[in-house]
C-alpha positions as CSV (number, residue, x, y, z in Angstrom):
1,X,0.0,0.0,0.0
2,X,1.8,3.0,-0.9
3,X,2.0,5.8,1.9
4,X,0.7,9.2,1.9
5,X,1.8,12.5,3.4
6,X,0.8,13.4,6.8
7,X,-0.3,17.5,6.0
8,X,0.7,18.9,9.2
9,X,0.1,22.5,7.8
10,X,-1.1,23.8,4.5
11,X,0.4,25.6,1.6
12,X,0.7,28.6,3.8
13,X,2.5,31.1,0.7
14,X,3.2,31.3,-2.4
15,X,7.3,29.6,-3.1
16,X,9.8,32.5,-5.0
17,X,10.4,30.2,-7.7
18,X,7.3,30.3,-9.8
19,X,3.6,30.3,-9.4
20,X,3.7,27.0,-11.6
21,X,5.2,25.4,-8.7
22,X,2.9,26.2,-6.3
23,X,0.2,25.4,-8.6
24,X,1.8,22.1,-8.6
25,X,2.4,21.6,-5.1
26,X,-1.4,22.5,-4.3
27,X,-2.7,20.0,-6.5
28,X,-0.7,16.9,-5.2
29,X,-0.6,17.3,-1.4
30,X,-2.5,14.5,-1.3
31,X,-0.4,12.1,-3.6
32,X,1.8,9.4,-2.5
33,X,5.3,10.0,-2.4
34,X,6.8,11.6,0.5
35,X,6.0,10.0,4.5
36,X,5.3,11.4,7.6
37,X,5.9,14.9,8.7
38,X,9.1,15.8,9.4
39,X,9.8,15.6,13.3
40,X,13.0,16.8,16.2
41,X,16.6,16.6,14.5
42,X,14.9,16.2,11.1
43,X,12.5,19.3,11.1
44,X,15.0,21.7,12.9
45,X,17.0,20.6,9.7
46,X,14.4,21.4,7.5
47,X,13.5,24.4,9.0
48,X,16.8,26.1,8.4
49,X,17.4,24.8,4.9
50,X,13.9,26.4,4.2
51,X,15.1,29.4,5.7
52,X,18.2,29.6,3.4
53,X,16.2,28.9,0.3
54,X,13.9,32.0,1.5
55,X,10.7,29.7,1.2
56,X,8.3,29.1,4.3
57,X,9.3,26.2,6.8
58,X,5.8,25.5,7.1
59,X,5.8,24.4,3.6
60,X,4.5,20.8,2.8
61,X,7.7,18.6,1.9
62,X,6.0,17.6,-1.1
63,X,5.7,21.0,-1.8
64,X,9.5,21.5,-1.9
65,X,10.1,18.0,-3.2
66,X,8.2,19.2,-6.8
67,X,9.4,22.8,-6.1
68,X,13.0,21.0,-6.7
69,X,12.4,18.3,-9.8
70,X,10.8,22.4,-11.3
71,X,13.7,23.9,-10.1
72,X,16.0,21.8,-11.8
73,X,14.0,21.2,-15.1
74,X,13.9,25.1,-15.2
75,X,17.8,25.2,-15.1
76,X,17.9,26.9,-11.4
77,X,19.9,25.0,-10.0
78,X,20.7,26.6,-6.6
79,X,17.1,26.4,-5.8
80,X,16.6,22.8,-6.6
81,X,19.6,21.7,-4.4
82,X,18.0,23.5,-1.5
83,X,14.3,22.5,-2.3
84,X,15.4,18.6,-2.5
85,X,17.5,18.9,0.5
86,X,14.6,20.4,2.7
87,X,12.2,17.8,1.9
88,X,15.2,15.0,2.1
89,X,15.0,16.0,5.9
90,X,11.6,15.5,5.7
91,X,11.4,12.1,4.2
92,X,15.2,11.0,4.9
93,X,14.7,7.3,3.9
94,X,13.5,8.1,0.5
95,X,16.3,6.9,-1.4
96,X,15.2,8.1,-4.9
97,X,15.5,11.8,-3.2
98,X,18.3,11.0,-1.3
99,X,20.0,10.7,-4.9
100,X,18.8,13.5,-6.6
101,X,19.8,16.0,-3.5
102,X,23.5,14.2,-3.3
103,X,23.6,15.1,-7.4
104,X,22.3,18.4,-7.2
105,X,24.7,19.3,-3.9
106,X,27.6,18.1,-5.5
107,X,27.1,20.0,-9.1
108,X,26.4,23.2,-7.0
109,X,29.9,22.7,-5.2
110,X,28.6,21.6,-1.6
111,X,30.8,19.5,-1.0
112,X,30.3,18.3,2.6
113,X,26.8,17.7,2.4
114,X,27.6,15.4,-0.5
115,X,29.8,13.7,1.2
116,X,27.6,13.1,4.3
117,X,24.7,12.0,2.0
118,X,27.0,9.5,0.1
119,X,27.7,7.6,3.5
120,X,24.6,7.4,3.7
121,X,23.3,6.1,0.1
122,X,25.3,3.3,0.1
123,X,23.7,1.7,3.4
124,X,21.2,1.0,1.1
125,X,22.8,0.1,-2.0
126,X,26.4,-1.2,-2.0
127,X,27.1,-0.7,-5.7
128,X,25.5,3.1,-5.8
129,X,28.4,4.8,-8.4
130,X,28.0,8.0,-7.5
131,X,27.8,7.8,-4.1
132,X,31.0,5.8,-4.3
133,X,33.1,7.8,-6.6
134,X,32.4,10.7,-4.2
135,X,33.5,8.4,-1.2
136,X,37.0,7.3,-3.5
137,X,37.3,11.2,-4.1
138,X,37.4,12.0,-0.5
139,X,39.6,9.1,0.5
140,X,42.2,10.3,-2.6
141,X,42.1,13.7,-1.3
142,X,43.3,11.7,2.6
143,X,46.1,9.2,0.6
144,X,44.2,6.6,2.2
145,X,44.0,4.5,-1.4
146,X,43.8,1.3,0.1
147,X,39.9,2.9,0.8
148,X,39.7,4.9,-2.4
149,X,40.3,1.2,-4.5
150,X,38.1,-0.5,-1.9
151,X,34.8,1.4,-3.5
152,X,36.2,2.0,-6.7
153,X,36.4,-1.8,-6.7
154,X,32.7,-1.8,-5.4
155,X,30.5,0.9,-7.9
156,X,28.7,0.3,-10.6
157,X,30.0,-0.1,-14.1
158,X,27.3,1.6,-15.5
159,X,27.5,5.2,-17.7
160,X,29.9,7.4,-16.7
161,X,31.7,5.0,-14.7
162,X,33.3,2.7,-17.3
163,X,35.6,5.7,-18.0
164,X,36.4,6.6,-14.7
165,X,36.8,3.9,-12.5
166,X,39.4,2.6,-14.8
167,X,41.4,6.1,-14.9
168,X,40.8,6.7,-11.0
169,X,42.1,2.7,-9.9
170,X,45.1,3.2,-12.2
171,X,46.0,6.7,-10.3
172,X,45.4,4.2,-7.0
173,X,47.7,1.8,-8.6
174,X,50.3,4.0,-9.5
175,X,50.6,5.8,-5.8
176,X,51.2,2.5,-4.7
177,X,54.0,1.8,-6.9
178,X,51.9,-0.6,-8.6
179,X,53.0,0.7,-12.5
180,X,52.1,-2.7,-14.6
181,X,48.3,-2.7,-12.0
182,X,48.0,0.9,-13.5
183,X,48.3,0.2,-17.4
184,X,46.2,-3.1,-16.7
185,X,43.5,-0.5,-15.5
186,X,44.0,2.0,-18.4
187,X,44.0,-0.8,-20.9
188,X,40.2,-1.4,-19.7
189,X,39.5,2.0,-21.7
190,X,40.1,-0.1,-25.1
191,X,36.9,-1.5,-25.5
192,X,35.1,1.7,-26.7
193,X,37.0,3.8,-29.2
194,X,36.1,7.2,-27.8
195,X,38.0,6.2,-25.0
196,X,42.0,6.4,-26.6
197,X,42.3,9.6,-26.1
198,X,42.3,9.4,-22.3
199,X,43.9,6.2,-22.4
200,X,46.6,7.3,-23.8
201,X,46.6,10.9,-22.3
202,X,46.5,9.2,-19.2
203,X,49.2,6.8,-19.7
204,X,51.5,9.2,-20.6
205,X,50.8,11.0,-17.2
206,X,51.4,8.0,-15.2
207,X,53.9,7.1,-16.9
208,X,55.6,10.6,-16.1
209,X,54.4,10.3,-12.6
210,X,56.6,7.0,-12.3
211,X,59.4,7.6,-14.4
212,X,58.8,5.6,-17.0
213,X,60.0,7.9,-19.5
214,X,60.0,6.0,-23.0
215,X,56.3,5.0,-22.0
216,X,55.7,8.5,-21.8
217,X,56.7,10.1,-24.4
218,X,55.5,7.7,-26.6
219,X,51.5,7.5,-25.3
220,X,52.0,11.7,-25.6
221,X,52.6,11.5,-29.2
222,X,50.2,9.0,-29.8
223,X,47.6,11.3,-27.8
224,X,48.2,14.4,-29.9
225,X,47.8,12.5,-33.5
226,X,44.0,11.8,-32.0
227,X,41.3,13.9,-31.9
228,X,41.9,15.0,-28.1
229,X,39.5,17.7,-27.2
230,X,41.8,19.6,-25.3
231,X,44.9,19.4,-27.4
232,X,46.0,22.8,-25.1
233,X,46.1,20.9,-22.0
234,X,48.1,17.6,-23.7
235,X,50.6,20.2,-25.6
236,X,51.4,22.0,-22.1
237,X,52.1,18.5,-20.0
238,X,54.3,16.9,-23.5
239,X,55.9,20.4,-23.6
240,X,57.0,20.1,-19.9
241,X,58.4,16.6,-19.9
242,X,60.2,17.3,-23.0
243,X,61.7,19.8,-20.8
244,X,61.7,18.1,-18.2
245,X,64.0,15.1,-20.1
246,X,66.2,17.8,-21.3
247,X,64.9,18.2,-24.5
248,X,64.4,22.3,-24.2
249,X,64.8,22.9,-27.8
250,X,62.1,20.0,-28.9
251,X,59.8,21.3,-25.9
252,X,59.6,25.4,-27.4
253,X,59.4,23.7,-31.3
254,X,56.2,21.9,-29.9
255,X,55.0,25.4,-28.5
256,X,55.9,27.4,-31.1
257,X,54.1,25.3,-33.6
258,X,51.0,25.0,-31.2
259,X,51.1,29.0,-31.3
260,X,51.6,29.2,-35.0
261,X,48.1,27.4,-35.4
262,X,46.3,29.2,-32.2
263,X,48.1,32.8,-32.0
264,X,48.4,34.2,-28.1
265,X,46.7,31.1,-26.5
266,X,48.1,32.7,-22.9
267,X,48.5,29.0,-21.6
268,X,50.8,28.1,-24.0
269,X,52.7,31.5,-24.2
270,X,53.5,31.2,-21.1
271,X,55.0,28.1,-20.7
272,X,57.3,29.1,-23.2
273,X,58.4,32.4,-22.2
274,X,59.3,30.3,-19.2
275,X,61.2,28.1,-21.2
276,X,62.9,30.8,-23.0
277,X,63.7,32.4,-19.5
278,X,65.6,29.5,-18.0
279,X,62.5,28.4,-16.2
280,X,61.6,24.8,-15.7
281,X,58.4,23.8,-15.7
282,X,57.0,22.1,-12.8
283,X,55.5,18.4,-13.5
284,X,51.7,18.3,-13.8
285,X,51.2,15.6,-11.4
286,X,53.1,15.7,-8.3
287,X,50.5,12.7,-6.1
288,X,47.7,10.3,-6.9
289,X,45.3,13.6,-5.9
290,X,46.5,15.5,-8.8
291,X,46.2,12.4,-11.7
292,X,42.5,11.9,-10.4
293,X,42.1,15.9,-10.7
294,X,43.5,15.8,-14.1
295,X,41.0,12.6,-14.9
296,X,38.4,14.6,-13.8
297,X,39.2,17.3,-15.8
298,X,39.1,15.3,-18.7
299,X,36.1,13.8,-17.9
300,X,34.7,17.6,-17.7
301,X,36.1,19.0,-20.9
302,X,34.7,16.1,-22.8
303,X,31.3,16.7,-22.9
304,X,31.3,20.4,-22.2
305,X,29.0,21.5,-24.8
306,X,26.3,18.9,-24.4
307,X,23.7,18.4,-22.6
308,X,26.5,16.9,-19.9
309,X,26.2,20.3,-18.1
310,X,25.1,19.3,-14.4
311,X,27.8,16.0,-14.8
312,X,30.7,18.9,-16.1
313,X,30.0,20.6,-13.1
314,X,30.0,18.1,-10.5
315,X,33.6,16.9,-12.1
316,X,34.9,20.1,-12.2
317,X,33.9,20.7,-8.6
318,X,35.4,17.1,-7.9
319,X,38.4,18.1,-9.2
320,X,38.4,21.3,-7.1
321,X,37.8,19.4,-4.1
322,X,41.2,17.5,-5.1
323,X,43.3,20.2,-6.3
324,X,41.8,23.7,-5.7
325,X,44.4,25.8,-7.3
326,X,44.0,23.7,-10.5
327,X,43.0,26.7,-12.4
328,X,41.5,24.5,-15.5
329,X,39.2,23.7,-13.5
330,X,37.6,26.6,-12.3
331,X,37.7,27.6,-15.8
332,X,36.1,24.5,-17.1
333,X,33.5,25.2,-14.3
334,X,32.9,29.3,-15.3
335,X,32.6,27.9,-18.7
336,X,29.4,25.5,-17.9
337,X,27.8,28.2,-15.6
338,X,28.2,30.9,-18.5
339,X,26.8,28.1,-20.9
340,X,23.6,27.9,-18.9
341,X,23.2,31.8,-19.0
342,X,24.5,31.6,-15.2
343,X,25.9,35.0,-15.7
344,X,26.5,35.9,-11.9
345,X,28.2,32.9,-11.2
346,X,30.5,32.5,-13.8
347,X,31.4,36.1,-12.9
348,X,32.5,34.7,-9.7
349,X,34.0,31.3,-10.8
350,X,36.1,33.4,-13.0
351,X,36.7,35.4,-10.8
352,X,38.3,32.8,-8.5
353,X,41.2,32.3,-10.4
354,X,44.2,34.2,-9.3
355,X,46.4,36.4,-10.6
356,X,49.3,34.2,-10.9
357,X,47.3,31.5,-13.1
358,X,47.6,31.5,-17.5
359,X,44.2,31.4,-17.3
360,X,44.0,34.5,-15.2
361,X,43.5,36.7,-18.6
362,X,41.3,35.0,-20.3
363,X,39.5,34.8,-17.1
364,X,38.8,38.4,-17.3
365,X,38.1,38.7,-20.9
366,X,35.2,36.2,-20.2
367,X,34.1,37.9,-16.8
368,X,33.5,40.9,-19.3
369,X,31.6,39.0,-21.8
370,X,29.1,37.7,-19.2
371,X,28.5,41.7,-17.9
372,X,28.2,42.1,-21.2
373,X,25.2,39.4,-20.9
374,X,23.8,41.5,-17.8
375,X,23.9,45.0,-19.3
376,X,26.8,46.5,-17.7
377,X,28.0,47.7,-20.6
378,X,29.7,51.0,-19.2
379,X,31.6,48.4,-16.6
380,X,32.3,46.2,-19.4
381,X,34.3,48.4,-21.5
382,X,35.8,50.1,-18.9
383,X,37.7,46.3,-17.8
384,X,38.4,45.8,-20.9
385,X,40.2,49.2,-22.2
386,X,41.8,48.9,-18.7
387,X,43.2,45.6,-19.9
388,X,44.4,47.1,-23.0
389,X,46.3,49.2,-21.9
390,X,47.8,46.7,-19.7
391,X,49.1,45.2,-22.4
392,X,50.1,47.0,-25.1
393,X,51.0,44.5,-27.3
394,X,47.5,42.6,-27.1
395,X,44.7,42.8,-28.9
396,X,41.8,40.1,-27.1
397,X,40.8,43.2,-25.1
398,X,39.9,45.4,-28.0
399,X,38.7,43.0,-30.1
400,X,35.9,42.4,-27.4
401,X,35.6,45.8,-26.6
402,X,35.2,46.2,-30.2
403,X,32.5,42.9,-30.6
404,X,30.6,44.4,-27.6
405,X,30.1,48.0,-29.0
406,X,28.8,46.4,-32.1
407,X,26.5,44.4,-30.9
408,X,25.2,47.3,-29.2
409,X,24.9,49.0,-32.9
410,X,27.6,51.9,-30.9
411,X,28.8,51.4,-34.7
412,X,30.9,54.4,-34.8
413,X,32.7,53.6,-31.3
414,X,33.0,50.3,-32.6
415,X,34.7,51.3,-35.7
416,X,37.0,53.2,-34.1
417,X,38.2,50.5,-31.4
418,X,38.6,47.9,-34.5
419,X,40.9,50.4,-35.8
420,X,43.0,50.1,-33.2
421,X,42.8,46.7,-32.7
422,X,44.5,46.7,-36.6
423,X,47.1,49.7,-35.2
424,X,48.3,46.8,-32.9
425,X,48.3,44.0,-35.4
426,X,50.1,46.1,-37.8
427,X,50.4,43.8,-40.9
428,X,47.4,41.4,-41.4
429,X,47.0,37.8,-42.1
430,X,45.3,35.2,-42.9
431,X,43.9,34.7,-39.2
432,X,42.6,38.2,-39.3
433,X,39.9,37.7,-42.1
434,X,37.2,37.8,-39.3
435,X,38.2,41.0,-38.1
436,X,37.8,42.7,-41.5
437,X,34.2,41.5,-42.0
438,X,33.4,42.3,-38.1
439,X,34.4,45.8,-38.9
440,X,32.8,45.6,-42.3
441,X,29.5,45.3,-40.6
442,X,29.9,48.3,-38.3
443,X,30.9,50.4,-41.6
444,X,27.8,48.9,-43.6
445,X,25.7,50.1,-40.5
446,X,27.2,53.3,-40.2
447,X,26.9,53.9,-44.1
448,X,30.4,54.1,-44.6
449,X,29.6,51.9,-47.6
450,X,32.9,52.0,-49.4
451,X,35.2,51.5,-46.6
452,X,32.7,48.5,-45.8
453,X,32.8,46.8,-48.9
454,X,36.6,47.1,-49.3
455,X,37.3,45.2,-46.0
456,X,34.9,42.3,-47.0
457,X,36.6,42.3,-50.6
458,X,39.9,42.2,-48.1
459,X,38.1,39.4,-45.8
460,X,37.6,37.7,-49.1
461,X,41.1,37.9,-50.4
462,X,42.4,35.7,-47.4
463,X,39.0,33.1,-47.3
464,X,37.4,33.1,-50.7
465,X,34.5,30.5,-49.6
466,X,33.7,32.2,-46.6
467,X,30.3,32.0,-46.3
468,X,29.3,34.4,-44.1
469,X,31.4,37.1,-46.1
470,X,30.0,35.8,-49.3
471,X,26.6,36.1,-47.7
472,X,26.9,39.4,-46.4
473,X,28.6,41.1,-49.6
474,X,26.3,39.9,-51.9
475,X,23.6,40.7,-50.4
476,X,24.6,44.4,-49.7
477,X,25.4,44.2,-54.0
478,X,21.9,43.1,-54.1
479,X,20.3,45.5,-52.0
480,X,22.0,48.6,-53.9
481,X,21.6,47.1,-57.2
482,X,25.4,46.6,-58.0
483,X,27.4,43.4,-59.5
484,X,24.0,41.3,-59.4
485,X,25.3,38.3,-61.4
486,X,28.4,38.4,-59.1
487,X,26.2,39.1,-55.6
488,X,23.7,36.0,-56.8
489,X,26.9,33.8,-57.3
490,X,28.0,34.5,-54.1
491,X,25.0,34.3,-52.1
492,X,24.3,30.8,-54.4
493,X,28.1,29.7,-53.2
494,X,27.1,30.8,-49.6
495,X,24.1,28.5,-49.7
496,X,25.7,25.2,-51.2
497,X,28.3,25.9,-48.1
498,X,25.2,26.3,-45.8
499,X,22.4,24.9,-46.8
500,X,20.6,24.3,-43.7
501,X,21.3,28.5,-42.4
502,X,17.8,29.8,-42.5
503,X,19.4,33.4,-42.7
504,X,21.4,32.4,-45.8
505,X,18.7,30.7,-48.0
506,X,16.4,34.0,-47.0
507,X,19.3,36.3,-48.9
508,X,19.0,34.4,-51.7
509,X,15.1,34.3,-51.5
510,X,15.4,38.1,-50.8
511,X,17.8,38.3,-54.2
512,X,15.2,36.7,-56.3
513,X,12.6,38.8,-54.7
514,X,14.6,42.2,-55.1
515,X,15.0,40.8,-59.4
516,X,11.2,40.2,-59.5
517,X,11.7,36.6,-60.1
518,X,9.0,35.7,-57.3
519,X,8.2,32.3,-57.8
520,X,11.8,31.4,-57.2
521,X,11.9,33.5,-54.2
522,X,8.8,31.9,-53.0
523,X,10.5,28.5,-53.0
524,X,13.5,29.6,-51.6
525,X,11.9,31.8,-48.8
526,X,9.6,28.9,-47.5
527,X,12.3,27.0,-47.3
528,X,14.2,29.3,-44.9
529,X,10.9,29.9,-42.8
530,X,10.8,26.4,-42.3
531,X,14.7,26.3,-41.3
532,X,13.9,29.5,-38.7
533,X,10.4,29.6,-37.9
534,X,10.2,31.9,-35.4
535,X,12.2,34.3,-37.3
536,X,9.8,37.8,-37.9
537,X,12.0,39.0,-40.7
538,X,12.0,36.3,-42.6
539,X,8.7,35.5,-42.2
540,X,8.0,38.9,-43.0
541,X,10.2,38.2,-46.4
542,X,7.9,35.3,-47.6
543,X,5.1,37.6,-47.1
544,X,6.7,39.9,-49.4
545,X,6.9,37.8,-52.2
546,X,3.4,35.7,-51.6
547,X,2.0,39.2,-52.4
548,X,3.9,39.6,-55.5
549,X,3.4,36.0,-56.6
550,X,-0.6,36.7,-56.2
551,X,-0.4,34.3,-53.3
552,X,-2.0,37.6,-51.3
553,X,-4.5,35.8,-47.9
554,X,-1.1,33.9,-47.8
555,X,0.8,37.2,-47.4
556,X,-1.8,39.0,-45.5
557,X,-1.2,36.0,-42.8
558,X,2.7,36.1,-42.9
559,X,2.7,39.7,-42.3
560,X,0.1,39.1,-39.2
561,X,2.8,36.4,-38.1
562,X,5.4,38.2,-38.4
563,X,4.5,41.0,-35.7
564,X,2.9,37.8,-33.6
565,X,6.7,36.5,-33.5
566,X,8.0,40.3,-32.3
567,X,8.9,42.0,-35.3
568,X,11.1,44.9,-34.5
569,X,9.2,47.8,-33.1
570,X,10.4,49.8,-36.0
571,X,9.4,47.8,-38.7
572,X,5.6,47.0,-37.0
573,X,4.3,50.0,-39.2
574,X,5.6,48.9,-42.0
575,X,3.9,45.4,-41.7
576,X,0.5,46.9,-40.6
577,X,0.6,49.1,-43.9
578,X,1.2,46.4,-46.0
579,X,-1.7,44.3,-44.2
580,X,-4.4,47.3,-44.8
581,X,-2.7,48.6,-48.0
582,X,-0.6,45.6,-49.6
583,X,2.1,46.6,-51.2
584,X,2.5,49.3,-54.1
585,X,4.5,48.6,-57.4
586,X,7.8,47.1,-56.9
587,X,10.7,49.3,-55.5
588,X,14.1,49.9,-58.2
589,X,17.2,48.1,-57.3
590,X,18.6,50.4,-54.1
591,X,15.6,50.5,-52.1
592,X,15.3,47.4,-50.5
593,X,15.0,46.3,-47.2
594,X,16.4,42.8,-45.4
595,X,17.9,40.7,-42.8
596,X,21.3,41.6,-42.8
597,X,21.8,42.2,-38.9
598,X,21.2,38.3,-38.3
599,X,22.8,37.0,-41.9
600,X,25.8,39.0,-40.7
601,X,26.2,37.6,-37.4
């Protein structure tokens, strides 16, 4: 018989978090799922942790139990840690919720209370991987490995784990001097392809780590011919042990080549103005604490960029617990918050990173990119010019002072900080196409036309198949009625590269509309609406040329969609002329309007 909430109080107030979750609390006090009211230790607990999540303690714990599970399908993560952990103290043999509140304290960086909920979630079941690799963690960070192997030895093989119980046991193995136990582990990793790259990463950093230098080098070589995510991070630890083994000359030819392909990476740079100093540089893993950081951090930087955002966390934070000056880390971490639109705490993740760390730099451009996100523009620019002129020499400061004042169509102030951005660089390359189309834009906006179109011609000259330049330049040739067998041919070229960019098939719909060929910009308009739906120009666009095509209650009802979808407040007239008036004969070549903002960006 399944057991029921005792209600010891009602819904007293309205939760913070939404009025959906209320709504949803309300309707299900009376479903099974949580038991008994929370009573003595247990409901003093509660009490508090409702007082830090700013809710009331009188609350049903169902109530905070689907306050959480909204919390965290909502992305707010801080709440849903603190909702799951309240009703936890309600309901503390619930295993299901004990899980969820160990995950969610974990990927918020509480560690502690992980740790104590861990102990207890494997009481009830032995294998519980999570729960265990949290307990190895801990023991790691103590040296006590003959406890750390014990429930490595013990969790689940399932998911994540069949990568990192192999790479944790053979950092176990290897503290005990147990070298051929280690690459017994690591050679578990060959049963799934995906896995060389840390196999071999990882051997190599064992292999450092006990001396086996031939080894060594030879699983580093093998790691950078793969397709290593983080091919920063391996070139830094080969660089060093090629130093390291004497080989100074080998170690700054690897850097400088890295550095010929990625220009002022700051990680690299470093390490070899070091080098070229007389500096050694220190070994990356100096104890068993620092390999199971690094496999951590490999873990993390894996699947950054999927849907592996609360699992990135939770290593990163893992890793920090291990190693908390390991500054990849806390920018692998800033990177996932500002991912999730976690503006404020990347600010401060990044802002954990001290001065003396590579990252330190980039740490700051990015802490300016995410005020950026939060509308401090005036304190953006103001930390980056301040940067700028910390470094003379450097341009990532004034390039994003530059990208910033763009995007806030500051074209003029824009203009002029790209222009000093090419004062710096002083003879440009290849590398530097994207600057001359980013300032290109701000020109075209600013209808400096002929200064704009000669630095997309430029941006041309160094990546003829661009598409975005090809996009943007032929459209502009379109709109003004100049070069239009040239513009179509680009725009044509653009859309072979691109075929699946709504904003690049809507050009050339536009260019066949602005010819007066509309049938063909019907087909190729409809297909860009149905590429970006929700996209008010373009649906404006098809209207456009439905109404030319004769197509007219079709165009009537794509102009009505367009302002549904939030056309611009400037263009709204526009649209409600056309939808009392339709439109008049078609405009000359010159005239035209479009969707250059997004085709450019």
């Amino acid at each position: 018989m399944a057991r029921t909430i005792q209600i010891c109080s009602p819904l007293s107030r309205v939760t913070p978090l939404s009025r959906a979750t209320a709504l949803l609390a309300a309707a299900a006090l009376s479903l099974p799922l949580l038991s008994g009211c929370a009573n003595s230790a247990s409901e003093q607990s509660g009490k508090a942790m409702a007082a830090t999540a700013g809710v009331s303690a009188r609350t049903s714990p169902l109530g905070y139990y689907l306050s959480g599970r909204l919390a965290r399908d909502e992305q707010d993560a801080v709440r849903a840690a603190d909702f799951y952990n309240i009703a936890l103290a309600a309901d503390p043999g619930n295993q299901t919720l004990l899980q969820r509140t160990m995950v969610m304290m974990l990927a918020e960086g509480r560690v502690p209370r992980a740790m104590e909920l861990a102990k207890r979630r494997i009481v009830h079941q032995d294998d519980a991987a999570m729960a265990r690799l949290i307990l190895a963690t801990d023991a790691i960070r103590a040296n006590d490995l003959s406890v750390a192997r014990m429930h490595l030895q013990r969790a689940s093989r399932a998911d994540y784990m069949s990568l990192l119980q192999p790479l944790l046991l053979a950092w176990v193995e290897a503290g005990d001097n147990q070298f051929d136990k280690a690459k017994k582990a690591l050679d578990q990793l060959n049963s799934r392809t995906v896995f060389a790259p840390f196999r071999t990463y990882h051997t190599a950093l064992v292999s450092d780590f006990a001396g086996h230098d031939k080894i060594a080098a030879a699983a580093f070589t093998e790691t950078l011919k793969s397709s290593a995510r983080r091919v920063t991070r391996v070139t830094l630890h080969y660089g060093g042990f090629l130093s390291r083994s004497g080989q100074q000359d080998k170690a700054e030819a690897l850097f400088d080549s890295f550095l010929t392909r990625v220009p002022g990476n700051p990680v690299i740079s470093d390490a070899r103005d070091q080098l070229r100093q007389g500096k050694s540089l220190s070994a990356p893993v100096n104890s068993v604490a620092d390999g199971v950081a690094e496999a951590f951090l490999s873990a993390g930087f894996a699947i950054t960029g999927t849907r592996g955002s609360e699992t990135a966390r939770i290593y990163s934070h893992l890793a920090l617990h291990l190693r908390p000056d390991l500054g990849a880390a806390r920018m692998l971490l800033a990177e996932v918050l500002e991912g999730q639109e976690r503006f404020e705490d990347a600010i401060t993740a990044y802002g954990k990173i001290p001065k003396t760390s590579s990252y330190h730099w980039n740490a700051r451009i990015r802490t300016a990119a995410n005020m950026n996100n939060l509308d401090r523009i005036e304190e953006t620019v103001a930390l980056l010019r301040g940067m700028a002129k910390e470094r003379p020499e450097d341009t990532s400061a004034l390039v994003t002072v530059a990208r910033i004042l763009r995007s806030q169509d500051r074209f003029e102030e824009a203009i002029a900080a790209f222009g000093e951005v090419f004062a710096r660089i002083g003879s440009l390359k290849q590398r530097h196409w994207s600057l001359l189309y980013e300032r290109g834009i701000a020109l075209e906006r600013s209808k400096q036309w002929k200064a704009a179109e000669a630095d997309f011609l430029k941006a041309l000259e160094f990546r003829p198949d661009e598409p975005r330049v090809l996009n943007y330049l032929g459209y502009s040739w379109i709109d003004q009625g100049l070069n239009l067998d040239r513009a179509r041919e680009m725009i044509e070229k653009a859309v072979s590269q691109r075929p699946n960019d709504g904003y690049v098939v809507d050009s050339l719909g536009w260019v066949y509309y602005r010819l007066g060929q509309y049938d063909e910009a019907v087909k190729h308009l409809e297909r860009a609406v149905e590429l970006r739906p929700q996209d008010p120009i373009i649906n404006d666009h098809l209207g456009d040329a439905y109404w030319r095509a004769g197509r007219k209650l079709e165009a009537n009802f794509q102009w009505s969609h367009a302002i549904a979808l939030g056309a611009e407040k400037k263009s709204i007239p526009g649209i409600l002329d056309k939808l009392s008036n339709g439109l008049g004969p078609p405009e000359a070549l010159g005239h035209g309007k479009g969707n250059k903002s997004k085709n450019g960006d």
